[in-house]
N, CA and C atoms as a LAMMPS dump frame, in Angstrom:
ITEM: TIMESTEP
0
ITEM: NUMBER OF ATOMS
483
ITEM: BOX BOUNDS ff ff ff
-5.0000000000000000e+02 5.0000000000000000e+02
-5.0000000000000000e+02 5.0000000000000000e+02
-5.0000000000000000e+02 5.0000000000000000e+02
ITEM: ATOMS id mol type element x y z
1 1 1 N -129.69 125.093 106.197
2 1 2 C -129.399 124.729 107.588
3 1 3 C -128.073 123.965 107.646
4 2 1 N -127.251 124.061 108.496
5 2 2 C -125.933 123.974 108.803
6 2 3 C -126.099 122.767 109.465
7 3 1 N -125.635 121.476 108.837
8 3 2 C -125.827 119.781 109.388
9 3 3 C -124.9 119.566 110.975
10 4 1 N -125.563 118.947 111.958
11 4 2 C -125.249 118.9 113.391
12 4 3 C -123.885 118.639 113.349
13 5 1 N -122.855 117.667 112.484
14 5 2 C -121.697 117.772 112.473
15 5 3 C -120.455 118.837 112.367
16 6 1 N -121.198 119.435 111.597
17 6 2 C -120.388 120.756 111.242
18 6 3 C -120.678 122.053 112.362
19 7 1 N -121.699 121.729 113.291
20 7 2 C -122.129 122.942 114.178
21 7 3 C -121.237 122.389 115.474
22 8 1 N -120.813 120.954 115.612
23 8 2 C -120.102 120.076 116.254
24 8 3 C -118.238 120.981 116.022
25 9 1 N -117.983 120.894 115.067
26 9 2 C -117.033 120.948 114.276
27 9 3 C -116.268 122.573 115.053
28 10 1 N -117.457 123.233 114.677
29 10 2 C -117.783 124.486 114.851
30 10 3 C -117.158 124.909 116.456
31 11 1 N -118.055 124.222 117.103
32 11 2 C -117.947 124.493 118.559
33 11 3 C -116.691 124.201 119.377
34 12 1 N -116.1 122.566 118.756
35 12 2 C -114.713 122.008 119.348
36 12 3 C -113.7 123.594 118.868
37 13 1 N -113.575 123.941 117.551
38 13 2 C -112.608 124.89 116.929
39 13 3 C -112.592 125.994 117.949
40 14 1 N -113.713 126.685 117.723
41 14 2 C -114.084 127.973 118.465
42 14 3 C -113.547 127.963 119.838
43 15 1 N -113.488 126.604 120.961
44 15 2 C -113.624 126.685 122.562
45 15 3 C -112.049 126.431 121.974
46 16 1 N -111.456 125.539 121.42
47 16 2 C -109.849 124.89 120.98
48 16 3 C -109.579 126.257 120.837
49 17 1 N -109.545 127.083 119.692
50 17 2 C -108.68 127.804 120.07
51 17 3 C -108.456 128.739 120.933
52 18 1 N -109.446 129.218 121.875
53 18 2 C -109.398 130.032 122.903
54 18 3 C -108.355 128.872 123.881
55 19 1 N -109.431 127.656 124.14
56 19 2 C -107.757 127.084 125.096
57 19 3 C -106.617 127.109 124.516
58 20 1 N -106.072 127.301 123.011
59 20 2 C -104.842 127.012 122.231
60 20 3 C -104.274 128.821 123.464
61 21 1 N -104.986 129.746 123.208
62 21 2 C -104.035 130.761 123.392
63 21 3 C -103.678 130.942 125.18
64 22 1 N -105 129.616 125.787
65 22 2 C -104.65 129.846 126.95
66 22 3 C -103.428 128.826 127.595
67 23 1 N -103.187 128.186 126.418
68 23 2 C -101.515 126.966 127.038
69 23 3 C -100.724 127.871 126.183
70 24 1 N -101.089 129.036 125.037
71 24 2 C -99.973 129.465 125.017
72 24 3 C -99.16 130.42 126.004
73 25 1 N -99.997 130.946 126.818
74 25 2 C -100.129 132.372 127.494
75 25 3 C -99.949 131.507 129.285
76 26 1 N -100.078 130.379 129.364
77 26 2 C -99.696 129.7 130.578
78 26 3 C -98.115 128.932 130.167
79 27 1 N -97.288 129.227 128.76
80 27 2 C -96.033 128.648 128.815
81 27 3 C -95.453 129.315 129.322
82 28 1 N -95.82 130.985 129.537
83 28 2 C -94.85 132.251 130.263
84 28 3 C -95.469 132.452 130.974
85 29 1 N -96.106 132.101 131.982
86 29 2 C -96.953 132.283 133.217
87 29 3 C -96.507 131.029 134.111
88 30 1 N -96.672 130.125 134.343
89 30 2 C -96.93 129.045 134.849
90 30 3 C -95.25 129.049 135.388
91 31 1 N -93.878 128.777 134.564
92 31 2 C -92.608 129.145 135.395
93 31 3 C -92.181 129.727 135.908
94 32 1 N -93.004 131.374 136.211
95 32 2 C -92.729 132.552 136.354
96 32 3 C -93.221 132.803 138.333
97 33 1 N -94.584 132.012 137.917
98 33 2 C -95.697 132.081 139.095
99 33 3 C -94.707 131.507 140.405
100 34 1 N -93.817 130.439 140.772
101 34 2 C -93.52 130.421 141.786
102 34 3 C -91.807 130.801 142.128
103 35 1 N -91.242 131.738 141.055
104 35 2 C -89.961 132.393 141.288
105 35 3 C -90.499 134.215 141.168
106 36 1 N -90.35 134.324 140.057
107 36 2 C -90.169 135.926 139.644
108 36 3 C -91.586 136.324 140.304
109 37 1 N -92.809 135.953 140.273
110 37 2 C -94.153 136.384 140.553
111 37 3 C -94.319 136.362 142.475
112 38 1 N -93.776 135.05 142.644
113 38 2 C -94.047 134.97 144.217
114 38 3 C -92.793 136.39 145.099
115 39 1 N -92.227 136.929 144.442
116 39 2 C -91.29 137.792 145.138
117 39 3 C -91.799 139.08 145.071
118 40 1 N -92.746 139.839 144.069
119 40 2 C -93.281 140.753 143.868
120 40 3 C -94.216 141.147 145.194
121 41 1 N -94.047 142.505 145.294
122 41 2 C -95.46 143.056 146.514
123 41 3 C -96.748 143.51 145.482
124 42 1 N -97.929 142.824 146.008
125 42 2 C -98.887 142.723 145.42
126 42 3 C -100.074 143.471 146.099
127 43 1 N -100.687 144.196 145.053
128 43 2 C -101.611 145.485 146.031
129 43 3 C -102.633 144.228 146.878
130 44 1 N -103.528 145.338 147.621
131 44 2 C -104.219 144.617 148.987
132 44 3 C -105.337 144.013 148.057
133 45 1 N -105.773 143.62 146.535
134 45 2 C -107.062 143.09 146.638
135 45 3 C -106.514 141.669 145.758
136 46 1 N -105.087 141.535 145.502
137 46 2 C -104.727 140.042 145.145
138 46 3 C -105.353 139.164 145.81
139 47 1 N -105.516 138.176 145.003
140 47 2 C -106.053 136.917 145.19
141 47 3 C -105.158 135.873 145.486
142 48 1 N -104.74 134.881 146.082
143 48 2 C -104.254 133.682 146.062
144 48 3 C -104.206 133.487 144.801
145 49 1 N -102.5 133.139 144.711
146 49 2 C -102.317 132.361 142.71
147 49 3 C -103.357 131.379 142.128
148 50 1 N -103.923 130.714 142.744
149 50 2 C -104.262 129.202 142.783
150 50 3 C -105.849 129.813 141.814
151 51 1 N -106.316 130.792 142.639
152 51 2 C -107.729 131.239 142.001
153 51 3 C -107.545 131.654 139.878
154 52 1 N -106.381 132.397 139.831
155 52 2 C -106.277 132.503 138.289
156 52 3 C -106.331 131.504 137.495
157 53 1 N -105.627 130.271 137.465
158 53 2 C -106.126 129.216 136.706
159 53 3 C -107.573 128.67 136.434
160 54 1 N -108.32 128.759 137.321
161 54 2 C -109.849 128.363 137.434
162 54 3 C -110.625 129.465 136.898
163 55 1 N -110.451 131.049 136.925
164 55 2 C -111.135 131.952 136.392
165 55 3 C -110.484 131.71 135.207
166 56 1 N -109.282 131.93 134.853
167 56 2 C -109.497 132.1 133.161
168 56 3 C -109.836 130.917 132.517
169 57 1 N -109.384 129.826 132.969
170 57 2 C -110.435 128.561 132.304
171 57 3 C -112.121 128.626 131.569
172 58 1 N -112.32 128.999 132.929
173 58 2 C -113.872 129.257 132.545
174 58 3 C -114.211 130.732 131.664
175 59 1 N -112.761 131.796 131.396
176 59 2 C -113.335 133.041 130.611
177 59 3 C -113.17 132.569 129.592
178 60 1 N -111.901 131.796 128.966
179 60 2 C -111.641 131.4 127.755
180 60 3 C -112.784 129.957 127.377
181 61 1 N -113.749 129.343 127.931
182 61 2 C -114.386 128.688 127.551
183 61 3 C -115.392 129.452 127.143
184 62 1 N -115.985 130.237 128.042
185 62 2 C -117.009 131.713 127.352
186 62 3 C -116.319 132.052 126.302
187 63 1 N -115.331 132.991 126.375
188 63 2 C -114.805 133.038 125.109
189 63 3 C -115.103 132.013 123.675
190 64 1 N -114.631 130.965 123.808
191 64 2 C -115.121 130.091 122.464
192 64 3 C -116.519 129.945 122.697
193 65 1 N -117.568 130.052 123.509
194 65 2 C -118.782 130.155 123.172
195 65 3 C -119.335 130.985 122.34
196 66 1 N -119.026 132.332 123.16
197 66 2 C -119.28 133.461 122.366
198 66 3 C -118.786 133.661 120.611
199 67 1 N -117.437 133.035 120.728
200 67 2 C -117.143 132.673 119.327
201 67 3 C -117.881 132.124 118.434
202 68 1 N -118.208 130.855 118.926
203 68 2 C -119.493 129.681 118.223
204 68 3 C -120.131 130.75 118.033
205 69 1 N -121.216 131.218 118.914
206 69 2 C -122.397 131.673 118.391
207 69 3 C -122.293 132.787 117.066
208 70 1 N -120.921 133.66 117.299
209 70 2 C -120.628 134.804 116.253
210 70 3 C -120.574 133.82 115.077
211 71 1 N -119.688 132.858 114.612
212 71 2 C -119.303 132.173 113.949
213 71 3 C -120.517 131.533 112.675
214 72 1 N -121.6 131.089 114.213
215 72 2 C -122.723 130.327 112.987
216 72 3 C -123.719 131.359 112.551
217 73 1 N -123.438 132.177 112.693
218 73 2 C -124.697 133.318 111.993
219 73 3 C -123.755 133.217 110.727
220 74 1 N -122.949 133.077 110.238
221 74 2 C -122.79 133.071 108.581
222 74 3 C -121.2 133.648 108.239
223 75 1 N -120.608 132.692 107.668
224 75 2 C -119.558 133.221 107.782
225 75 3 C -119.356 134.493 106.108
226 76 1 N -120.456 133.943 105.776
227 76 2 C -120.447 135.295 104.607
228 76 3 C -120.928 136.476 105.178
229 77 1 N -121.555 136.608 105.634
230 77 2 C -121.733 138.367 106.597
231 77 3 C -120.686 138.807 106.443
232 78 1 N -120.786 140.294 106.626
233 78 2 C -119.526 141.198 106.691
234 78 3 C -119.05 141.356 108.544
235 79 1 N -120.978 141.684 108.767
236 79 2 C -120.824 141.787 110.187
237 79 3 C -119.918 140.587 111.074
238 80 1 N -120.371 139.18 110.411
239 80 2 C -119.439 138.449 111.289
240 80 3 C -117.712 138.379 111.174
241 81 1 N -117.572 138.638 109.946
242 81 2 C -116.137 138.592 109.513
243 81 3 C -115.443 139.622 110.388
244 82 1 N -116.338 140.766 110.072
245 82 2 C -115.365 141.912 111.4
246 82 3 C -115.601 141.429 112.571
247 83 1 N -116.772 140.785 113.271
248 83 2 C -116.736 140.638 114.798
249 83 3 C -115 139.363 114.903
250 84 1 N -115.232 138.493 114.039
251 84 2 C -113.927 137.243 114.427
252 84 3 C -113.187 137.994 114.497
253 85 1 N -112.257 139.151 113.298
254 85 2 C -110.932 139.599 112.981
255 85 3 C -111.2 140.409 114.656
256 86 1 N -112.048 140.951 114.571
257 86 2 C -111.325 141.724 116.309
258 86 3 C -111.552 140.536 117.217
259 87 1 N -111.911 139.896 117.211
260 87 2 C -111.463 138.822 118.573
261 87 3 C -110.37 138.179 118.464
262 88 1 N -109.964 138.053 117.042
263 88 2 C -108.892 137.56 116.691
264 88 3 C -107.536 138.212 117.193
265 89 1 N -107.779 139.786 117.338
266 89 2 C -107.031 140.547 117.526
267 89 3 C -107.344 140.674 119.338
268 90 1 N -107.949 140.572 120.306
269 90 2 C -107.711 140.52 121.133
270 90 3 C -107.188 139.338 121.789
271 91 1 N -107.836 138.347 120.944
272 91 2 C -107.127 137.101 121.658
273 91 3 C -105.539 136.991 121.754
274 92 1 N -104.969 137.507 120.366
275 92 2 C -103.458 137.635 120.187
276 92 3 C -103.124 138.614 121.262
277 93 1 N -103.504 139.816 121.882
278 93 2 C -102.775 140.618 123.162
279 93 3 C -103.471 140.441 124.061
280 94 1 N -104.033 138.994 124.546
281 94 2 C -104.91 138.482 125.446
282 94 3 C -103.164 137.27 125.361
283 95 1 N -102.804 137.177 124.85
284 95 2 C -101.535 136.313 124.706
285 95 3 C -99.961 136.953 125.142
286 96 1 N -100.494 137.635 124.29
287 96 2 C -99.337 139.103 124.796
288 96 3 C -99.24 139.605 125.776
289 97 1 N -100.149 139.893 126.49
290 97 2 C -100.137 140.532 128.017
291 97 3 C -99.171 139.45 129.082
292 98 1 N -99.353 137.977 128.89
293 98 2 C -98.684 136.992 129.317
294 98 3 C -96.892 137.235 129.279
295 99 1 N -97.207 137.211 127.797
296 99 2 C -95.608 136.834 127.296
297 99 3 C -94.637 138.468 127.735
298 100 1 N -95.082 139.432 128.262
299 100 2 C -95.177 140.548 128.885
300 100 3 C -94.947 141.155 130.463
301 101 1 N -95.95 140.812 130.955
302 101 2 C -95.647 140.781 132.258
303 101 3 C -94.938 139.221 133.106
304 102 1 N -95.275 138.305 132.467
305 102 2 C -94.206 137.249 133.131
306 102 3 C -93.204 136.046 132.464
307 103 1 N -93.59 136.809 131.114
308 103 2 C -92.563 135.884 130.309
309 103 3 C -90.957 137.323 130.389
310 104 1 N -91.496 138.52 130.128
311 104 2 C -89.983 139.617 130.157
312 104 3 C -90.128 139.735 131.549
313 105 1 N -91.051 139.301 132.199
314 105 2 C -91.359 140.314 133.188
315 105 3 C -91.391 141.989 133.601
316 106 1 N -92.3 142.49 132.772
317 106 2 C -91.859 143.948 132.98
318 106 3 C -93.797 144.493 133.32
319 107 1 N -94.092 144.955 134.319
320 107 2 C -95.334 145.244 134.542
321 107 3 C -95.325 146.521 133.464
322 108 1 N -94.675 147.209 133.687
323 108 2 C -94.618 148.654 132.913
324 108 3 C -95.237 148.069 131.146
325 109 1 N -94.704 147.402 130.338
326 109 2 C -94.816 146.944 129.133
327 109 3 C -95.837 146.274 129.494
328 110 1 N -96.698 145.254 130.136
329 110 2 C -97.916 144.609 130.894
330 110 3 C -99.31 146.068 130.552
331 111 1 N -99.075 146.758 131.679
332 111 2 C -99.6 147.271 131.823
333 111 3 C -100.235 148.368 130.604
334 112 1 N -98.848 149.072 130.112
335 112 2 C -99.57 149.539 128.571
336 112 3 C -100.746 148.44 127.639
337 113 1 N -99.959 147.432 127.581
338 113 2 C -100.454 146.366 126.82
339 113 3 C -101.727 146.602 127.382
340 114 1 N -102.363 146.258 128.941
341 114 2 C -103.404 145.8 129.303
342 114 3 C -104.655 146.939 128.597
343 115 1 N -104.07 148.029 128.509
344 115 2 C -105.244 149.159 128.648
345 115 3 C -105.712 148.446 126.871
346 116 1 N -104.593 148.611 126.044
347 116 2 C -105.155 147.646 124.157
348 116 3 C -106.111 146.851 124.632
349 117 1 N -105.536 145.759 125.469
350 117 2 C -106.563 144.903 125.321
351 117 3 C -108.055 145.242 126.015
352 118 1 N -107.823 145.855 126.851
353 118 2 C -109.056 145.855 127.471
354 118 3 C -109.916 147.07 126.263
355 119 1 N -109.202 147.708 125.574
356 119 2 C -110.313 148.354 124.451
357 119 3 C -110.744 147.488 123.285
358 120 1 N -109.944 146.62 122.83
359 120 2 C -110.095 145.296 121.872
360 120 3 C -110.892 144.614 122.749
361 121 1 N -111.067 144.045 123.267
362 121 2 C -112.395 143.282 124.256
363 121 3 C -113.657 144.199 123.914
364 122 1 N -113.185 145.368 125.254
365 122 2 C -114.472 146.055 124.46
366 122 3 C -115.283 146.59 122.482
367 123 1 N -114.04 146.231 122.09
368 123 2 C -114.606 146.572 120.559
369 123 3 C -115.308 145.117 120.191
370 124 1 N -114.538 144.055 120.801
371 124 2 C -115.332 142.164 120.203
372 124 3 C -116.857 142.072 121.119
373 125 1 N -117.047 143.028 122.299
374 125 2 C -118.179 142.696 123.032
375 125 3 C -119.243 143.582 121.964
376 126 1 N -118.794 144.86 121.316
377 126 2 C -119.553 145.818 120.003
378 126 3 C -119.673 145.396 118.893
379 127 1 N -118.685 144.492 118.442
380 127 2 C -119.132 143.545 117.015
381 127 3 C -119.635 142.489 117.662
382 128 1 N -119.821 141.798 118.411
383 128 2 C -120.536 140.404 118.832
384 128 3 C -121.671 140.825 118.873
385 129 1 N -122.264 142.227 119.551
386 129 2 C -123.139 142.316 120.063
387 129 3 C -124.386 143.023 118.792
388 130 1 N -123.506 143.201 117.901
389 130 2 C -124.528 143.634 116.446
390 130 3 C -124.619 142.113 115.557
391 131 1 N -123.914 141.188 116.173
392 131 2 C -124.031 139.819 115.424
393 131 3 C -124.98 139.266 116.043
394 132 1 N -124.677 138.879 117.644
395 132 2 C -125.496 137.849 118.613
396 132 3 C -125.49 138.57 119.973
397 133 1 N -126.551 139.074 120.754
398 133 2 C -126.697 139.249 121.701
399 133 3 C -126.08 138.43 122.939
400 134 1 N -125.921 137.695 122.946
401 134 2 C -125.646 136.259 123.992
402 134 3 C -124.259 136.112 123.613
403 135 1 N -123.373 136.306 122.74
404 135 2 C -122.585 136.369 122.253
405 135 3 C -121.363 137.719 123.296
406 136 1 N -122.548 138.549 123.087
407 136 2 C -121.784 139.977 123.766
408 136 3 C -121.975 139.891 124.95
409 137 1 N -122.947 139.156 125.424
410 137 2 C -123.11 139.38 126.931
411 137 3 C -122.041 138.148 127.862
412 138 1 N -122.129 137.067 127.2
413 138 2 C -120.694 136.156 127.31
414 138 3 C -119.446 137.026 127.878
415 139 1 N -119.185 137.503 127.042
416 139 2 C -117.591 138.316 127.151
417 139 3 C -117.706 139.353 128.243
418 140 1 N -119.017 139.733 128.957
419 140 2 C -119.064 140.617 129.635
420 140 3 C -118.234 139.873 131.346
421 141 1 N -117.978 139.039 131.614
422 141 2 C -117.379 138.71 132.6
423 141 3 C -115.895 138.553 132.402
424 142 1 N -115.124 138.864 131.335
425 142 2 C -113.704 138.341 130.958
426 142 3 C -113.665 139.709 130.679
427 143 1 N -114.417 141.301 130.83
428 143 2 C -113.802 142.484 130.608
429 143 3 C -113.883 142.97 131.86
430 144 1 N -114.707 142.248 132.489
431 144 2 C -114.261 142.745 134.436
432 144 3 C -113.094 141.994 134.873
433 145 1 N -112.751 140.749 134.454
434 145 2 C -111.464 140.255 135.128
435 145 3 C -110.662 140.864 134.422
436 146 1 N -110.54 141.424 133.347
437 146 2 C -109.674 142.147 132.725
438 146 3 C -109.089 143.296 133.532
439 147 1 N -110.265 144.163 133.622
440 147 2 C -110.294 145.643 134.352
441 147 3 C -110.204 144.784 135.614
442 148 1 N -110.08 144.151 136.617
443 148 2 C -109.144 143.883 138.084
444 148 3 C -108.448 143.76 137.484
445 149 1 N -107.377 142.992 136.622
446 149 2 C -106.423 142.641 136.342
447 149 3 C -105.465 143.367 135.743
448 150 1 N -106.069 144.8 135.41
449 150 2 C -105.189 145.836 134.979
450 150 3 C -105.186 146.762 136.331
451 151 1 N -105.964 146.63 136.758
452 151 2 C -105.878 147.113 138.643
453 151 3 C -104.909 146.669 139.343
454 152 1 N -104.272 144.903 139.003
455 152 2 C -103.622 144.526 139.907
456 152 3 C -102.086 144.738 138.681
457 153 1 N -102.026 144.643 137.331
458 153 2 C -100.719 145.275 137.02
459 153 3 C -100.012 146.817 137.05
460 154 1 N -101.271 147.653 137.593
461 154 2 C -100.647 148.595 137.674
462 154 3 C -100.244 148.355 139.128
463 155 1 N -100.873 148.149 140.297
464 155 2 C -100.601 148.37 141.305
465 155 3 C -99.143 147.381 141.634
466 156 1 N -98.718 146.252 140.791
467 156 2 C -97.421 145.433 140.583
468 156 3 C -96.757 146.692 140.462
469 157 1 N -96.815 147.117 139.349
470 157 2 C -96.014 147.853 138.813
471 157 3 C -95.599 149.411 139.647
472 158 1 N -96.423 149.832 140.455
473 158 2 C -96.266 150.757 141.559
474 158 3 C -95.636 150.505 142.366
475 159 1 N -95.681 149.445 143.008
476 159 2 C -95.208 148.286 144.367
477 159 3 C -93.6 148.041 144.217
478 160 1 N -93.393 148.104 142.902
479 160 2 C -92.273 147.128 142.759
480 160 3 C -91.349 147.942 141.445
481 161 1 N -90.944 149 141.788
482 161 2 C -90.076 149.786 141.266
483 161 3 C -89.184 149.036 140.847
């Protein structure tokens, strides 16, 4: 049995680094949002800017949940080692999509990107979900904001030749 400190340990890492990639992915977002972003025509089901900060907060905290739980089933498993390396790998073009559409600003390069990630999501919700049930079902709300969110870079990217 795995001593309460280390399941402690466990949990700060797991939620830390999901917020690590979300201040990385808000250093090219956040200057962008009231010059280059506020000038764009935005299809009819945009949201007010103000709402994205508060949803991905709370996906990337799921996110390190779902992590934790993959995490303490054993880090000797094979099964868990592959579920991390692909989250690992979406989290990095969960970063990328940022540094992309509003760090170059280019929806076109965004948008390719988005469709990777949204299949890397879906591959971490298929290894989570042969690790920890609760695990996979977590991530199931951060692959629907995903899929709007590749709804609303293509439709950027239509809008705004």
């Amino acid at each position: 049995m795995t001593p309460a400190y280390v399941r402690v340990i466990q949990f700060v890492a797991a939620v830390g680094v999901c917020l690590v990639a979300a201040a990385v992915g808000s250093l090219f977002t956040t200057p962008a949002i009231p010059t280059w972003y506020a000038t764009l025509v935005k299809p009819a089901l945009n949201p007010p800017s103000w709402v994205f900060g508060p949803v991905w907060t709370v996906l990337y905290i799921l996110m390190g949940i779902a992590l934790y739980l993959v995490w303490t089933r054993g880090w000797d498993r094979k099964d868990v080692k592959v579920a991390m390396a692909i989250f690992g790998v979406q989290l990095i073009l969960n970063v990328l999509w940022s540094y992309l559409f509003f760090g170059l600003q280019s929806p076109f390069l965004a948008l390719i990107e988005i469709v990777l990630l949204w299949v890397a999501i879906l591959m971490t919700i298929l290894a989570f979900y042969r690790v920890s049930v609760p695990a996979a079902l977590l991530l199931i709300p951060y692959i629907l904001w995903v899929s709007f969110a590749a709804y609303l870079t293509y439709g950027i990217y239509m809008l705004n030749p």
